[in-house]
N, C-alpha and C positions, 0 to 999 in steps of 0.2 A: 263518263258522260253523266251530267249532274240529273237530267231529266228529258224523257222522251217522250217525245211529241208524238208516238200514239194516246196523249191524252183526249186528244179529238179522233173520235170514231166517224162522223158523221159526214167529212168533209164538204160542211155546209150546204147539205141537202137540207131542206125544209122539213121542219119536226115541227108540229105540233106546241107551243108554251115555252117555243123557245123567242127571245128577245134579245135586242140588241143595248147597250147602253153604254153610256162619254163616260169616260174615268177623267177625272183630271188631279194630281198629287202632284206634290210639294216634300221636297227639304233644302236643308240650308247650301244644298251645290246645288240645287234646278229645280225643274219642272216640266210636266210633261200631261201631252192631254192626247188619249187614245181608244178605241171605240172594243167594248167586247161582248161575247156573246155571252147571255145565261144560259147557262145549263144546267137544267137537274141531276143531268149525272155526273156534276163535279161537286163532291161531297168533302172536297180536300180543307183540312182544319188540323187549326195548331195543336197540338194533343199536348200542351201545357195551359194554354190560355183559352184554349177554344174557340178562337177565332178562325173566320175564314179565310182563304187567300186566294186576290185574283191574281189569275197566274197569266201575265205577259213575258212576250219576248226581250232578247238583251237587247235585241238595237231600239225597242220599246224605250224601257229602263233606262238606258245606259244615260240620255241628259238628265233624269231626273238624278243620278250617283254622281256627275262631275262627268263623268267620260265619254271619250268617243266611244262610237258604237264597236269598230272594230277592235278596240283596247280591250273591249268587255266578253266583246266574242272569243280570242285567244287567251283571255285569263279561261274559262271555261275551259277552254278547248286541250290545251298546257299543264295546266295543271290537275293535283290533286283537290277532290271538296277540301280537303283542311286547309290544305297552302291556298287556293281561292279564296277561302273563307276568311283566312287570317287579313292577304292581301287586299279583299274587299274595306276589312274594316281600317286596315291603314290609311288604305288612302282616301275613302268615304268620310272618315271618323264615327260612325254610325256603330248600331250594334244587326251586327247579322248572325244568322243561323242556319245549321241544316235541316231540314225537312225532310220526314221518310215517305216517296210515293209508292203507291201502288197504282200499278194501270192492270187493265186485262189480259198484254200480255207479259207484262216485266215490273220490277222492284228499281226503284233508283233513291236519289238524293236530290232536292232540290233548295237553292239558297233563298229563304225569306226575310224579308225586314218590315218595321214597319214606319210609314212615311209620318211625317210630321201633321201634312193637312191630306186628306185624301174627298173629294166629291165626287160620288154616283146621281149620274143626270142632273148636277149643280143644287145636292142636296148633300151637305157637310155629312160625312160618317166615319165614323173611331173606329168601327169594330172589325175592318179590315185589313189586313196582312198584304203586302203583291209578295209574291214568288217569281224569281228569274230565271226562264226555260231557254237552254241553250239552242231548242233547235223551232223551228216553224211552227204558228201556229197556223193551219190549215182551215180555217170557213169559213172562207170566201168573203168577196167585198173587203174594206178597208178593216176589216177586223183583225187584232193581233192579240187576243186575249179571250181569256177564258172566267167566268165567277158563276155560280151557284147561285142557284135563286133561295 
């Protein structure tokens, strides 16, 4: 499993500075616009570039890569990270990567890229990564994604 979805402790109970906001990214297979939660205890960042990653779901992701949702959930699910990894970028054409997580209770791998166009509340931003989590994200409301404030 690439990454586990106890990355959400809270399961959308009401915290304090926490917020919601529209993601909307682009590359040359799609596009896709989905809603996610800030959280300050998502500190997750590329530890080559230093950038952050909002971390959504595959069926999220999956138009913005070309694919159906359920093609993207059984590569996950099937496979090794490397053979994922590889498979992503064949048919993607993109450059992907693994990502080392740590959660509170477990160590995993999660696949990052990064998109061509990406806007936070229809404010152009570079300096973001997404990460593709194989399993739910949990906090409530139309939300399926996770970013760090």
């Amino acid at each position: 499993m690439f990454l586990l979805s106890g990355l959400v402790l809270g399961k959308g109970r009401a915290v304090p500075g926490r917020h919601w906001r529209e993601i909307q990214a682009q590359t040359g297979k799609g596009n896709t616009t989905f809603r996610v939660l800030t959280d300050s205890g998502n500190l997750l960042r590329d530890p080559v570039s230093g950038r952050p990653v909002i971390v959504a779901e595959s069926a999220t992701l999956a138009p913005l890569l070309g694919l159906e949702p359920s093609v993207l959930a059984k590569l996950f699910r099937e496979q090794s990270p490397d053979q994922a990894l590889e498979r992503l970028r064949q048919d993607c054409g993109m450059a992907f990567w693994l990502l080392p997580v740590r959660t509170v209770t477990q160590n995993g791998l999660m696949v990052v890229f990064r998109p061509e166009k990406l806007q936070v509340d229809g404010r152009v931003r570079e300096d973001y990564l997404l990460g593709i989590t194989d399993g739910k994200i949990d906090v409530g409301g139309d939300c399926c994604g996770l970013m760090g404030v």
